[in-house]
C-alpha positions in Angstrom: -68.5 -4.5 -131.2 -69.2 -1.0 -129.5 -72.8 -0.4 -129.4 -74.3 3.1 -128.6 -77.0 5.1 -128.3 -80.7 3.3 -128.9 -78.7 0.1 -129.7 -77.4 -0.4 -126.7 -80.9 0.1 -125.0 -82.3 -2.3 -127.4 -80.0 -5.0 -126.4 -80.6 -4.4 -123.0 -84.1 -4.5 -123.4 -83.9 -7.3 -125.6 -82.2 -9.8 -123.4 -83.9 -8.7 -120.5 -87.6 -9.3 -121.8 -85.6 -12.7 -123.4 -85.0 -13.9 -120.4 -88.4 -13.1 -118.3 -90.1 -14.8 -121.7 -88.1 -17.9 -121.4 -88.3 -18.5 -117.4 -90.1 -21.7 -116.6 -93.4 -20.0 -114.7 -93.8 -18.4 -117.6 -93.6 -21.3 -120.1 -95.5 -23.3 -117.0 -98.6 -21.4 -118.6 -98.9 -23.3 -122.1 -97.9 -26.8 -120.3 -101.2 -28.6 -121.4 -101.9 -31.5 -123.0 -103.3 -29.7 -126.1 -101.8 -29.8 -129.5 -100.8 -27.6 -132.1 -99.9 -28.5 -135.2 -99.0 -31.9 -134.2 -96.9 -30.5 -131.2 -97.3 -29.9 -127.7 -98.3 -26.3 -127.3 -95.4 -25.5 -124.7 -93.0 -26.6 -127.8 -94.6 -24.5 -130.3 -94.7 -21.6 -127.6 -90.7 -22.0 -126.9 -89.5 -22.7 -130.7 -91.8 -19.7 -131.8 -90.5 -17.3 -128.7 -87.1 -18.3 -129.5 -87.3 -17.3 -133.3 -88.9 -14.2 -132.5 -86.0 -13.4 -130.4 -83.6 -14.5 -132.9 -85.8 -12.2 -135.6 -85.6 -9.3 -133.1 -81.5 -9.4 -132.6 -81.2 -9.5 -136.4 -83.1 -6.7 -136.6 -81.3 -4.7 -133.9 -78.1 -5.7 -135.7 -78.3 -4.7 -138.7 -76.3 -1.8 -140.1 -78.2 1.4 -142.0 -77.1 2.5 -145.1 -74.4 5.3 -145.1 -76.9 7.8 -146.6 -79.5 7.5 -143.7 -76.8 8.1 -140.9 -76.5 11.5 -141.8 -78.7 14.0 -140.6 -77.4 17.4 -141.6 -78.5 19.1 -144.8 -76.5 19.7 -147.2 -77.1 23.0 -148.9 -75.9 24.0 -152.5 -72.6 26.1 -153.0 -74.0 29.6 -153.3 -72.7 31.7 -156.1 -70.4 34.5 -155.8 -72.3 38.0 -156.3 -71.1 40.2 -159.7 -70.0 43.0 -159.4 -70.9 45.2 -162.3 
């Protein structure tokens, strides 16, 4: 699929901040031995990360409706002047 425009930068920016989120020093910082929810924080930290990147592509995906691509007004046929 050919993306331009702002959805190309989103993807960009997507997998980019995806991949900084996901790097171990980073998940390093909720490696405790608390829990959440019954879990180990670090596995509620990297199963909720992950579905919020899964959330964001989905959003960046998904296709507008034909009627909101178009920008240009369309003005009503003007009638003819009489001549009388």
């Amino acid at each position: 699929m050919k993306r331009s425009g702002r959805k190309k930068e989103w993807s960009i920016v997507l997998f980019c901040v995806g991949i900084l989120v996901l790097l171990p020093p980073v998940l390093s910082l909720f490696d405790r031995p608390d829990f959440s929810f019954g879990l180990p924080r670090a596995y509620v930290v990297l199963y909720g990360l992950w579905a919020v990147i899964i959330a964001a592509i989905a959003y960046g995906a998904r296709r507008r409706p034909e009627n909101t691509l178009k920008t240009t007004r369309q003005t009503p046929p003007s009638r003819p002047e009489s001549e009388t």
